[in-house]
C-alpha positions in Angstrom: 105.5 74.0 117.9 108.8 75.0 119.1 109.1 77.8 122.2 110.6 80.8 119.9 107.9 79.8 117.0 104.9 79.9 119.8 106.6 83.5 121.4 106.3 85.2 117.5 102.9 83.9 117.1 101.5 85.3 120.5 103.8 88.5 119.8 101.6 88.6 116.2 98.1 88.2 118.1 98.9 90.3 120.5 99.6 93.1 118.1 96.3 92.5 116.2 94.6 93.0 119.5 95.9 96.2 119.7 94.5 97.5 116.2 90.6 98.8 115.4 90.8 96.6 112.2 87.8 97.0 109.5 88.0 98.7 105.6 88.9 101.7 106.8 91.1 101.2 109.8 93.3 98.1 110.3 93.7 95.4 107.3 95.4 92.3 108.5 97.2 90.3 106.0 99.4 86.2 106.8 101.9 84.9 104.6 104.5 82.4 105.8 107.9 81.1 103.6 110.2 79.2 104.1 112.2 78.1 100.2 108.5 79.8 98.4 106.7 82.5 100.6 102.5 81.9 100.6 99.8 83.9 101.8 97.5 82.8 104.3 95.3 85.6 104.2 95.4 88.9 102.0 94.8 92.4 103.6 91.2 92.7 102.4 89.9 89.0 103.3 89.0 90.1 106.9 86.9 92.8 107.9 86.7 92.3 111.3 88.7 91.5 114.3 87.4 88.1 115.4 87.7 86.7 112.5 91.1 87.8 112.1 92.2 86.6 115.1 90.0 83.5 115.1 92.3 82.6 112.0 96.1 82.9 113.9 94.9 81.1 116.6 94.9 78.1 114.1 97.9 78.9 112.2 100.2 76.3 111.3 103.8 76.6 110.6 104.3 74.6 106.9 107.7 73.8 107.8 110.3 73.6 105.3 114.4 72.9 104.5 115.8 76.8 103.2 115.0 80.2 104.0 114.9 82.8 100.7 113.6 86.1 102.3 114.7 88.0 99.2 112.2 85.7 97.1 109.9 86.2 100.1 110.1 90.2 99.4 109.5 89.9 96.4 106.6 88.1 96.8 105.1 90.7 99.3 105.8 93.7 97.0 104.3 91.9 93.6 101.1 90.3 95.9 100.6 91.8 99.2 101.1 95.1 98.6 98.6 95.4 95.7 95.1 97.1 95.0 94.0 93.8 94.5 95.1 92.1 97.9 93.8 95.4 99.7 96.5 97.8 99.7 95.8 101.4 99.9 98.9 103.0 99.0 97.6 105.1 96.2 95.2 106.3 99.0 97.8 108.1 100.9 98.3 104.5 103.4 102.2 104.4 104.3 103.3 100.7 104.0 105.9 99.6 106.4 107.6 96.0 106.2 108.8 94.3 109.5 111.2 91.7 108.4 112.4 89.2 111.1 114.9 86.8 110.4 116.1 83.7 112.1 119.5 83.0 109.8 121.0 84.3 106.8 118.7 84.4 103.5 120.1 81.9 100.4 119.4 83.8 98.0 119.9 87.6 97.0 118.3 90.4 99.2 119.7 93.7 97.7 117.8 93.8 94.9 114.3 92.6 96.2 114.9 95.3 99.2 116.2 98.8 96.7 112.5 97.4 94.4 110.5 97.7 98.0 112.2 100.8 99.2 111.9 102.5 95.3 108.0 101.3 95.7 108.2 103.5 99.1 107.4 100.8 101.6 109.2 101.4 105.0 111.2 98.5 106.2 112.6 97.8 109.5 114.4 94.3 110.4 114.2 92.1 113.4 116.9 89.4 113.7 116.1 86.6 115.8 118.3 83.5 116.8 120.5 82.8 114.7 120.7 85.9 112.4 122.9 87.2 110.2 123.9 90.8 111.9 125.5 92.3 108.7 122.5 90.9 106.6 119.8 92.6 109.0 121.8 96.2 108.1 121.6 95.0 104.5 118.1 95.2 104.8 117.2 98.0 107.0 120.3 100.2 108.1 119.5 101.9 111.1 116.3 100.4 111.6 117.2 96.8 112.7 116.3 95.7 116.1 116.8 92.0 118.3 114.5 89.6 119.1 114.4 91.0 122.4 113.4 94.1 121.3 110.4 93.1 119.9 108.6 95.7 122.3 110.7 98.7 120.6 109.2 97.3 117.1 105.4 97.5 119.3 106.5 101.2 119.9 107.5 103.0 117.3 104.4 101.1 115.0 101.7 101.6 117.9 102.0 105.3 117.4 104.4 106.7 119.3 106.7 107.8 116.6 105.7 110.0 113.5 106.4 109.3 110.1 108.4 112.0 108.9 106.6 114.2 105.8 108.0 115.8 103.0 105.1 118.3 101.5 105.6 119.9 98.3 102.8 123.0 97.6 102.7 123.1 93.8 100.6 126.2 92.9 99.4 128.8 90.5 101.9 131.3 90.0 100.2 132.5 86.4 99.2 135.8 85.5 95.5 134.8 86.6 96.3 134.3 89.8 98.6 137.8 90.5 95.3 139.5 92.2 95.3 136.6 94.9 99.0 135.3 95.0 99.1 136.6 98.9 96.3 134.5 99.6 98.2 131.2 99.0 100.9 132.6 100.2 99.6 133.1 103.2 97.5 130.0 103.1 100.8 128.0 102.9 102.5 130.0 105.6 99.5 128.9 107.9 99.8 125.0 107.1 103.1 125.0 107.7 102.9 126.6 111.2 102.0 122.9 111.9 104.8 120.9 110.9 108.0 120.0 112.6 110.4 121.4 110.3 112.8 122.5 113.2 114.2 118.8 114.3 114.6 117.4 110.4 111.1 115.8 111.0 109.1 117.0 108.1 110.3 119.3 104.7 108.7 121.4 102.9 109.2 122.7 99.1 107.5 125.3 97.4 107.2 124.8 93.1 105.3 127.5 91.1 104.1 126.7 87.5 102.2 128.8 84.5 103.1 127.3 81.2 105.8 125.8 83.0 107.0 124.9 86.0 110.0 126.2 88.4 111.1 125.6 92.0 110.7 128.6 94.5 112.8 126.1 97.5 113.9 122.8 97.3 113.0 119.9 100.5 116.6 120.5 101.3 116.8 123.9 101.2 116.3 124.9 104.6 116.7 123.6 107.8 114.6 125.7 110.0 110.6 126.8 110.2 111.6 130.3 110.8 114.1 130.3 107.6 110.7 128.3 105.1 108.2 130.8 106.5 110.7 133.6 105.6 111.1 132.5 101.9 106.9 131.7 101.2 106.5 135.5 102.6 108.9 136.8 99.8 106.9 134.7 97.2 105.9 136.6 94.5 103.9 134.5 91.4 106.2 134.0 88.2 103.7 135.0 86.3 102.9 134.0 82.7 99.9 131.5 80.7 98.1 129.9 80.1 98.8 126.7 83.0 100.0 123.5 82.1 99.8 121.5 84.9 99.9 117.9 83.2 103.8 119.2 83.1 104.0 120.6 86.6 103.2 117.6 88.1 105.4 115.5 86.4 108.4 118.2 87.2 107.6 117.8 90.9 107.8 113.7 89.8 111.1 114.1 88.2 112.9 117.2 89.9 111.6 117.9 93.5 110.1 114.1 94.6 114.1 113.2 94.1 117.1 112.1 96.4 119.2 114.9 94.9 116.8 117.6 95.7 116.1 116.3 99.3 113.4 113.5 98.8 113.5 110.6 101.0 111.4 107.9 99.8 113.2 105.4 100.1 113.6 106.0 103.6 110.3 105.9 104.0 109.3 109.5 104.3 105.4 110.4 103.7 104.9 111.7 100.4 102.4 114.8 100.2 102.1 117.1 97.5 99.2 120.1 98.0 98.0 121.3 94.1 96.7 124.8 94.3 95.0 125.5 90.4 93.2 128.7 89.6 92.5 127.4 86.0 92.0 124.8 83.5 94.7 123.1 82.7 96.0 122.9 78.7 96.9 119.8 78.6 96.1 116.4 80.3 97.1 115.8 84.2 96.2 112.6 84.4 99.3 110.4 83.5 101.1 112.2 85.7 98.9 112.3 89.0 98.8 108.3 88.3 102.6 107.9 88.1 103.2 110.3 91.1 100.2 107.8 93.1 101.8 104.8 91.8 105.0 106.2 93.6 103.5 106.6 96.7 102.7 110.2 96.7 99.8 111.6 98.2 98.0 114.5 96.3 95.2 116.7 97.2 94.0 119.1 94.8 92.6 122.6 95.5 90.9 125.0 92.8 88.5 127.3 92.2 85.6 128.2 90.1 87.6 129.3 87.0 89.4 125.2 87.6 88.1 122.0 85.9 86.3 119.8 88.9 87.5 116.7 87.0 90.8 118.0 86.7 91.0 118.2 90.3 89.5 114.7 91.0 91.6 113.1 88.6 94.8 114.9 90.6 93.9 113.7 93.6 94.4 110.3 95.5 90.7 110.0 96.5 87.6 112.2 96.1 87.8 113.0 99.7 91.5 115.2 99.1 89.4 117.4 96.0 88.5 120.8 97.1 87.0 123.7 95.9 87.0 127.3 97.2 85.1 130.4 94.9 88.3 132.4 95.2 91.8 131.9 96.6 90.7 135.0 99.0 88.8 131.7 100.2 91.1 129.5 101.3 91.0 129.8 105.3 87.4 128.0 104.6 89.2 124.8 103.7 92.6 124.9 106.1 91.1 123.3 108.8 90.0 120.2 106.3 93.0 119.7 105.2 94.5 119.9 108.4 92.2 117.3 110.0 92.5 115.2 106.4 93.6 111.4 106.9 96.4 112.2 104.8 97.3 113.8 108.6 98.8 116.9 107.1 99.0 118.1 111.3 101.6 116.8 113.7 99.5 115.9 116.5 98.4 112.2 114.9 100.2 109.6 117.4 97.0 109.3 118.8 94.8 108.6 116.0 97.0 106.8 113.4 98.8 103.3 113.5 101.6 103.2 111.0 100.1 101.4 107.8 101.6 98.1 106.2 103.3 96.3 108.7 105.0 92.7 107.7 106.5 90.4 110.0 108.8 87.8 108.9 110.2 84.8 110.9 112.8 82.2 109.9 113.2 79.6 112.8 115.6 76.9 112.2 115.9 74.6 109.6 113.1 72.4 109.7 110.2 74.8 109.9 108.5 77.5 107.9 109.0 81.2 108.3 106.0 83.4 109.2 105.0 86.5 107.9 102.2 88.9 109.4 101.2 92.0 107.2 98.8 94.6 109.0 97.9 98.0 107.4 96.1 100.8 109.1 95.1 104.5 107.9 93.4 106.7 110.5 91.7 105.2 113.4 88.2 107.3 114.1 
């Protein structure tokens, strides 16, 4: 094994070390290409540390003539990061890629990197030997680091950067809801007291629907906490019936979760959108709330006793982000759930959360294989 191939390796084991892996902390995942990418290991085949580790100390490089990284993206989006290889990103788990590459790719990268970013996987690039500079900003414009700084790459994925969030509150504005509209309003105000909306960190939108849906503030619209807080006390409900939220959420899919309204998923900007429902629903949310998942979106769903439980389960990303007050003059009972959610709705998480799907991939010189290391993490208890 060649120095620089030996150096990633150790650089790979000792970042495992560094993770509390198990099914609901760390998931480690291997794959290596060189012409065809193949996995080693998917992100569910190890529950535990030792046998993660036990199984790079006996890696071998496959070795081989070309390097195709964008056939090797490909191949983690379409198998790695899958529900079937252990991915949780319909459970609110941010995946970020870590691509390093030791020369330029032979085959087309543009395409396989716009499918990754559209599936809202982060991706940062690490160039190594000999690699293509101009290539590396293909892949991961402001986000592409040297070999050398493989300890910046440790940093900003060991929790010592946030992932920026972009929370949409979709709620209730109907005429059922008039007698309590200042108790979401006021429940929103006090949830976003906690995010960092003063240093283009985090965004907030505000979408009201009845039988249909409209946008009180767009994530672009404002630039400062003082300015969002001052538009959400001025909210008044739009009024009207009955609720159709089956077409409120796909609104927020096609006008608010949206480059031209502020979205930033392809940048890799967590996904969060709050459902506040004081009523059943006349017609079906479910297609929705799965295409909104399937895009990366987290959703938790609050509603009260005059909602449909099932409604509000089939909303959400997980059981765990369902919940149900009596009354909207309720709410303060659940704020402090949400805030401590693993979704990590509050700011403070660089203790407590290691950022998700991470994928390493090495191209040495011709001769030998390329390595790839996938890890994904939600909230570390």
């Amino acid at each position: 094994m060649q120095p620089n191939e030996r150096l990633i390796l150790e650089f790979v084991t000792d970042f495992v070390k560094k993770l509390e892996i198990g099914p609901s902390k760390a998931q480690v995942a291997l794959v290596q290409y060189s012409t065809e990418p193949t996995a080693d290991f998917t992100l569910n085949k190890y529950s535990l540390k030792e046998d993660t580790l036990n199984h790079l100390s006996n890696v071998q490089l496959k070795g081989g003539g070309s390097v195709n990284t964008g056939r090797a993206i490909d191949f983690v989006r379409n198998t790695i990061f899958t529900a079937s290889s252990g991915s949780r990103l319909q459970q609110g788990v941010p995946q970020v890629l870590i691509l390093a590459s030791g020369r330029k790719s032979e085959d087309d990268i543009l395409r396989p990197v716009g499918m990754l970013k559209n599936a809202g996987i982060v991706l940062f690039a690490v160039g190594v030997d000999s690699a293509d500079r101009f290539e590396m900003e293909q892949l991961a414009p402001g986000a592409t680091f040297n070999y050398i700084d493989y300890i910046l790459v440790t940093t900003i994925l060991g929790c010592s950067a946030a992932l920026s969030k972009y929370i949409v509150f979709l709620i209730d504005g109907s005429d059922d809801v008039r007698n309590t509209f200042s108790n979401i309003r006021e429940f929103i105000a006090n949830l976003v007291q906690n995010f960092d909306l003063d240093h283009e960190q985090d965004k907030v939108a505000v979408v009201q629907y009845s039988n249909n849906a409209e946008i009180s503030f767009s994530l672009d619209s404002y630039a400062t906490k003082d300015d969002v807080l001052q538009h959400i006390a001025s909210l008044k409900p739009k009024g009207g019936r009955p609720q159709y939220i089956g077409a409120a959420l796909q609104f927020v899919k096609d006008k608010v979760f949206v480059s031209n309204a502020g979205g930033r998923k392809n940048e890799g900007a967590k996904q969060i959108l709050v459902v506040l429902a004081g009523g059943r629903s006349r017609d079906s949310p479910r297609g929705p709330a799965t295409a909104l998942k399937r895009g990366g979106v987290v959703i938790l769903a609050v509603g009260s006793r005059q909602s449909n439980s099932a409604e509000m389960q089939a909303i959400s990303s997980d059981t765990d982000y369902t919940y149900s007050v009596p009354d909207f003059v309720n709410l303060p009972r659940i704020q402090q759930l949400l805030m401590r959610n693993n979704i990590c709705l509050n700011q403070n998480t660089e203790t407590n959360i290691l950022f998700c799907t991470m994928k390493y991939l090495y191209s040495p010189p011709i001769g030998t294989s390329c390595i790839s290391i996938t890890c994904e993490a939600s909230l570390a208890s």
